[in-house]
N, C-alpha and C positions, 0 to 999 in steps of 0.2 A: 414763558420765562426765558433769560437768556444767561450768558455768562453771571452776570451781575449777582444772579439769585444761586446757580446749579453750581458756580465753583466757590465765589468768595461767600456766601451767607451760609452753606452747606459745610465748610469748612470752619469757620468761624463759628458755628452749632457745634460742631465735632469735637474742637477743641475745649469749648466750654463743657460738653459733656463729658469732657478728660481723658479722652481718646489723646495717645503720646501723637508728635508731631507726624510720622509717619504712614498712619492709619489713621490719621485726618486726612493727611493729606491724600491717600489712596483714596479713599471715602469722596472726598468732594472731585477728584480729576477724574475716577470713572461715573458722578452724574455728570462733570459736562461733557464728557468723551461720547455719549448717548448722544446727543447732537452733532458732533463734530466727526464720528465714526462711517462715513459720506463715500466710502468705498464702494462701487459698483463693478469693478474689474475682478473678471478670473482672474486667479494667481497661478502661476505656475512653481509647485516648490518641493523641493529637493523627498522630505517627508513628513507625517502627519502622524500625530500618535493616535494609538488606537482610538479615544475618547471624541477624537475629534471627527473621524474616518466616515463619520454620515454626512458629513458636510463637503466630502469630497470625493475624486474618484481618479480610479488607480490608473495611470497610464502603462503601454508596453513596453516603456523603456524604465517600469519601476516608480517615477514620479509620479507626482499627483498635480491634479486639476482640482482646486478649491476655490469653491466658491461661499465668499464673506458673506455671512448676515447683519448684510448695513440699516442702522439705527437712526442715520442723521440725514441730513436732505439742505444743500447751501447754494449750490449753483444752477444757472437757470436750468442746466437740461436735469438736473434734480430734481425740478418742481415741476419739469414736463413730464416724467414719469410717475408723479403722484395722481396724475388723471386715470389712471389703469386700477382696476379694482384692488389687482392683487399686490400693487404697492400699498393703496392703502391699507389692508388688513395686515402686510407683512411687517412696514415702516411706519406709518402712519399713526394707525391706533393703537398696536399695541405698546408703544414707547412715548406718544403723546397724548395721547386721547380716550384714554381707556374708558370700556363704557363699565355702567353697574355689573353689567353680567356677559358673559362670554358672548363671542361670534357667532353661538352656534343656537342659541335661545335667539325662538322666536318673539318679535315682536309685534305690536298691535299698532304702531305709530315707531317712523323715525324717528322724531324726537326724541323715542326712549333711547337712542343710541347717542343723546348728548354726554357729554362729562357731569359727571357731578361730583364736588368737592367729597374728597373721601376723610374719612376720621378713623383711627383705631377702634375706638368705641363701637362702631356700627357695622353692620358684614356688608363686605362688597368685594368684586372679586381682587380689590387693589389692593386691601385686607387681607386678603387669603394670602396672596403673593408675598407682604410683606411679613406676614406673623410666619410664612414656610422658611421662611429667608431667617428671621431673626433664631429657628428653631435649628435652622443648618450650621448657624454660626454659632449659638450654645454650642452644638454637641462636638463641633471642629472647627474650631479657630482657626480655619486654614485663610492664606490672602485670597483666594478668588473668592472666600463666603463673603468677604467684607466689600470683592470688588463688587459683588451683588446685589448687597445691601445701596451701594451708590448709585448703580446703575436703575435702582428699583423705587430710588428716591427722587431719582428725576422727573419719574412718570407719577412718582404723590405728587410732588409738588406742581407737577401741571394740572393736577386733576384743579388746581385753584385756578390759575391763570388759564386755563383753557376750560373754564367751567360754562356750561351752555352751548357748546361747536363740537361737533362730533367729527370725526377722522375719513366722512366719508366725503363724497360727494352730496350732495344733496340740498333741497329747499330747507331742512330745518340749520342750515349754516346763512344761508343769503340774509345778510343783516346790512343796515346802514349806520354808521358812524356818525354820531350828530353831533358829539359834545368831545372835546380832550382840555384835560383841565394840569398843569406842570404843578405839582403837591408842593415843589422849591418854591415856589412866588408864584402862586397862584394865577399867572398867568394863563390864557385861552390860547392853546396851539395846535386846534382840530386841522386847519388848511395843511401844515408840515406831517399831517397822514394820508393827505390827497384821498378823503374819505367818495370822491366823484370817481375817480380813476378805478380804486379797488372793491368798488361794489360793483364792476363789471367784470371783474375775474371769476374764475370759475369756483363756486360756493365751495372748497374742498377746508374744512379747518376754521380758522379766522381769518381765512386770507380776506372776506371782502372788508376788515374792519383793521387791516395792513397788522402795525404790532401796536395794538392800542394793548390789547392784553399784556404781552409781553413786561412794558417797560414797569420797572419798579417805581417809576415816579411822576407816577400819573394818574390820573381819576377820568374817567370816560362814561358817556352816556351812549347808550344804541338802540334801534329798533332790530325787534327780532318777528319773524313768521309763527303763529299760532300753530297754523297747519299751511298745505300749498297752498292753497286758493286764499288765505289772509293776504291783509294790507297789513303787516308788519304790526299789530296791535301790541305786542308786548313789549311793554317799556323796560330797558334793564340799566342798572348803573351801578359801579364798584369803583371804591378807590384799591387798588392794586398796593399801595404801600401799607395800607390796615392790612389787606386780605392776605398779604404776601408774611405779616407777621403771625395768621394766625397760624398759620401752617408752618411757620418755624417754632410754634411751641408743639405741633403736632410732632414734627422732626424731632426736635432735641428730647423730649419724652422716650421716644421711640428708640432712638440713639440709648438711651440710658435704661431703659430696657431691657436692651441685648446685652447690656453688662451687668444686668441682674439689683442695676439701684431703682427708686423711686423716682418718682414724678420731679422737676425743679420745685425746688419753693417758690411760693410765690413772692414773698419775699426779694427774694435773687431775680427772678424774672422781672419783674418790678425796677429791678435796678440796670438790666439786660437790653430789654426789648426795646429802648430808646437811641441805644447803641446801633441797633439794626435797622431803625426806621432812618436813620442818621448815611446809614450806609444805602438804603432804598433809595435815597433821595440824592439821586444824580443823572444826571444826562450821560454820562461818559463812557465810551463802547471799549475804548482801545486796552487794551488788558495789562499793558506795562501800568498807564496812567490808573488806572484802578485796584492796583498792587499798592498804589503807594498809597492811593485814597483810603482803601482800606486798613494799612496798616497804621495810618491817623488816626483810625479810630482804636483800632484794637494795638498796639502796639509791640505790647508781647507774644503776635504773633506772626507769621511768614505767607507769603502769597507769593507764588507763581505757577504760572499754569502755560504750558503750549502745546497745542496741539501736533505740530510737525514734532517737537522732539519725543511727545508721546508713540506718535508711531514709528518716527524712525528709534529708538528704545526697544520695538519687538520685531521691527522688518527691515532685513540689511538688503539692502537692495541695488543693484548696480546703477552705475551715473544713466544711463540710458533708460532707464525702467523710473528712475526719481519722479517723474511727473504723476505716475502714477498715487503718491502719496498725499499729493493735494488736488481736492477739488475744484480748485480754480487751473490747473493744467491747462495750458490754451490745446495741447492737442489730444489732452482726455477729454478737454469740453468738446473741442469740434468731432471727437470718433461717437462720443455717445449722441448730442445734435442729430448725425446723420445714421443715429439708426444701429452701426454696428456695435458689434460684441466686443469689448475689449480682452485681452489677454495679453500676459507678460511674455514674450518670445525669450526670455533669456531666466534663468532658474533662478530665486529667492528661497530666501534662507529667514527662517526666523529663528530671531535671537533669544527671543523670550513667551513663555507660556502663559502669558498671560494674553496674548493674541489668540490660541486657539481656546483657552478659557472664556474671553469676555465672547467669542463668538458661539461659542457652545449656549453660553446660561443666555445671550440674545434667541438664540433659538429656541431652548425651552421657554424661554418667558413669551415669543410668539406663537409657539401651539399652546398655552395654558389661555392665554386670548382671546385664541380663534376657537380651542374647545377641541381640535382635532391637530394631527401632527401634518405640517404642511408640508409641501413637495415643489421642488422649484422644478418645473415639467421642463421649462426655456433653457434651465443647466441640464439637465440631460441630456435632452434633443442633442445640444450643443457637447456634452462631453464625448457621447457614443461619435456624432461624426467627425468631432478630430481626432478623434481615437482610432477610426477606420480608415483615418488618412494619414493618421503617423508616419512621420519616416523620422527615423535617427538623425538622419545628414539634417532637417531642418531644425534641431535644437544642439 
């Protein structure tokens, strides 16, 4: 899924489920903030409260060396780092791809490591996650339980769109892309996914089948691998604009839940869900133009979302260090490209807590994934020897 789905339909659930404007809006900016969260640079910054202090480390001059737990992946050298195991387990699947059961359960087939659409109803461990989450926010109302809740809805509602593709590498992802069908006018628009080109990338996700998944307004057909040694014998095909609503009744249920009411009527869903299929059904990426699209449909309600003022909102950062806060930086791209470590040479300061929050509940929610509490061994290495090589005069 992309914008279309994690911030305007998440939002537009939230509100219907009478969440006041503000805890909508928190709710649906930290699911799309799980994508858009694309940080791979150590920070260099001033301090780190205790809560957060395992994700960092204490320099000689009192600072610290923190390193982000990045959720989201946009730029090429982003997606050349998804070829490495430990991005997949760390990025990968636990925020897109989550399988039935932890990292740490063996399996008898990889396949069993594909997504499968998850439901409240049923145990899985995207269930566990989500009923832990709804139980935090009963007992403490606090903002990071609810930034939780959105960041935890990102990865249900993938379990839909990225149903059948697992987060690793491997043969049970190598699919071909046969069929793209536009839900708007039924038009045949398989060639504008270049399905020749992307079944020669490396099988990591749905990359070989581009964003047939993704789009809310579209219906696709593909062949998928039985086991390695298959010819692709199994036929699969979804329309994304049905599948994408059913999982917004799974949502808005869920949402309503946590506040201790009942299910929607169906009645009112009835009256609802056509509103949403209305809004699935668009081509349009750019997020001003989809603020307004959406507020055509819904009108008594407010839409905007941006990612640069999300983070510049929790990290003040000096004019020289700015690049750093986007992903498309030409000289953040060319430093990760060639390989090296980035780091802020000049001290950062953050504004607000909800940067080392949303990067804390990222890390718990990726060791309850992987089953055990991960180690970034590459930040250490790298913390101990600039740490050995400090000098004062260079900061």
């Amino acid at each position: 899924m992309d914008i279309n789905y994690h911030y305007f339909a998440v939002k537009s659930l939230a509100l219907k489920a009478g969440y006041i404007e503000d805890d909508a809006q928190l709710l649906a900016s930290y699911s799309q903030f799980v994508d858009d969260f694309d940080l791979y640079a150590y920070m260099y910054l001033d301090n780190v409260p205790d809560y957060a202090r395992h994700l960092a480390y204490k320099l000689p001059n009192g600072k610290w060396l923190f390193n982000p737990v990045t959720t989201g992946f946009n730029s090429l050298p982003d997606f050349a780092r998804l070829i490495l195991d430990r991005y997949q387990r760390r990025v990968v699947i636990p925020f897109h791809f989550i399988p039935l059961q932890r990292l740490n359960t063996k399996q008898t087939s990889r396949a069993n490591w594909r997504t499968i659409p998850a439901s409240l109803d049923t145990p899985s461990l995207m269930t566990e996650l989500l009923t832990k989450a709804k139980q935090q926010y009963i007992d403490k109302q606090e903002r990071y339980n609810l930034m939780r809740i959105g960041m935890l809805l990102h990865t249900f509602a993938d379990t839909y769109a990225h149903q059948g593709f697992s987060g690793f590498q491997g043969w049970e992802n190598h699919s071909m892309l046969t069929k793209v069908i536009n839900n708007i006018n039924n038009e045949e628009i398989t060639a504008s996914y270049e399905p020749g080109r992307y079944f020669l990338y490396p099988s990591i996700g749905h990359v070989n089948v581009n964003h047939a998944p993704d789009d809310s307004n579209v219906r696709f057909e593909i062949r998928q691998k039985l086991n390695q040694n298959d010819d692709y014998s199994i036929y699969y095909n979804r329309s994304n604009t049905r599948d994408f609503v059913d999982i917004s009744k799974e949502i808005i249920n869920f949402l309503l839940s946590c506040k201790g009411k009942d299910k929607i009527d169906e009645a009112e869903w009835e009256v609802f869900y056509p509103l949403l299929v209305q809004g699935f059904k668009t081509e349009q990426k750019d997020i001003g133009r989809l603020c307004s699209y959406w507020k055509s449909i819904f009108p008594e309600n407010e839409y905007y979302y941006s990612k640069e003022s999300l983070l510049k909102s929790q990290i003040d950062v000096s004019k020289e260090n700015e690049f750093m806060l986007s992903a498309e930086g030409e000289l953040l791209d060319i430093l990760r490209a060639s390989g090296q470590t980035v780091v802020s040479s000049t001290l950062m300061t953050i504004k607000s807590e909800d940067f080392f929050h949303y990067n804390v509940m990222a890390k718990q929610i990726c060791d309850e994934v992987n089953g055990f509490i991960t180690e970034s061994r590459e930040f250490k290495e790298y913390a101990d020897n600039f740490s050995s090589k400090f000098s004062t005069s260079s900061f």
